[in-house]
N, C-alpha and C positions, 0 to 999 in steps of 0.2 A: 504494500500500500504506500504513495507516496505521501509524503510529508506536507503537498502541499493541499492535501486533504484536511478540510476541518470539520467537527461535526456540532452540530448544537443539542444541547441534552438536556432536556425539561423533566425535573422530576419533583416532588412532592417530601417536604423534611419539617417536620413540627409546625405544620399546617400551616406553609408558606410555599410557595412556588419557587425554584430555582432554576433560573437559565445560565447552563454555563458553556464555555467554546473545547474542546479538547483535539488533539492532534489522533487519537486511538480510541478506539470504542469494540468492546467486543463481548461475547458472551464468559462468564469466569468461570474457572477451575471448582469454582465452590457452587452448588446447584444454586438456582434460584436467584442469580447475583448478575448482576450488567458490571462489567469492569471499565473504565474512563480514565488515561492516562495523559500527560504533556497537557496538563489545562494550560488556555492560553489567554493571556491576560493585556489590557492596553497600556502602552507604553505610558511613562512619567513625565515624557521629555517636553510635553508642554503646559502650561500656565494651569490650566484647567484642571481639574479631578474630578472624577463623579465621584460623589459618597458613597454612591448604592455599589458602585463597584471596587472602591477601596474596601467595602465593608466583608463583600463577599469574598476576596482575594486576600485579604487578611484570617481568613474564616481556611479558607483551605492552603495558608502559607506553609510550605513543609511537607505537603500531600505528594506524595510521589504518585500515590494509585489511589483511585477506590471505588469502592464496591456497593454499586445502589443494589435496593433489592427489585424485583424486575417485577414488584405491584407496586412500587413508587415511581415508576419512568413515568413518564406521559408522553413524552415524544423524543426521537432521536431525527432529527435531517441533517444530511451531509449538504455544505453551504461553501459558495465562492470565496465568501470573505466572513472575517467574526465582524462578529458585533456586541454590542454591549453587555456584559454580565452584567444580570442582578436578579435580586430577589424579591417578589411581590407576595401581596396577602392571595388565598387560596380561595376561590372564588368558585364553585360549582359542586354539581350532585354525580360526580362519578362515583360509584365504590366496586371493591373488587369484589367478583363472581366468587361467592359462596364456594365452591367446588373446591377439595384437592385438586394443585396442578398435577401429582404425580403420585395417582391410584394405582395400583398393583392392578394387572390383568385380570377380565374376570374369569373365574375358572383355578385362577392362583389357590393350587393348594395352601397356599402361607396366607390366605385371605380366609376373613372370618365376615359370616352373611352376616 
């Protein structure tokens, strides 16, 4: 994958919405887990700052990797260029489908009716 790949990742963290930019996005080692590496952040070199985005970059300073859980994503799209990180209040009625994601076969003798 090349690097000049970025992807934006919307996912859901103590009932606030977070957009962030990362250069890696892929399923993890750990079941049930979205892995997100290389976040990428706006440069300092001018006048300006956002808050919302100092706030959030200060929040995963030090973050080599990490691992959403994959009923917190909301959305992943791979994008031309980043754009702004930040975090907003949590605004709708989605919730996750009742169901285990990963029921044993039926018929699985190790299953109990």
């Amino acid at each position: 994958m090349s690097s000049h790949h970025i992807f934006k990742v919307l996912f859901v963290n103590q009932g606030k919405v977070y957009e962030v930019y990362a250069r890696k996005v892929s399923h993890s080692a750990m079941l049930g887990f979205v892995e997100i590496e290389e976040l990428v952040f706006g440069e300092r070199a001018g006048v300006l700052l956002d808050p919302g985005e100092e706030r959030i970059k200060t929040e995963f300073e030090g973050v080599k990797r990490s691992f959403l859980p994959m009923h917190s994503v909301l959305r992943i799209d791979e994008v031309s260029q980043r754009g702004t990180s930040k975090i907003t209040q949590y605004e709708g009625n989605v919730t996750q489908f009742p169901t285990p994601l990963y029921a044993p076969p039926i018929g699985d003798p190790g299953r109990k009716s």
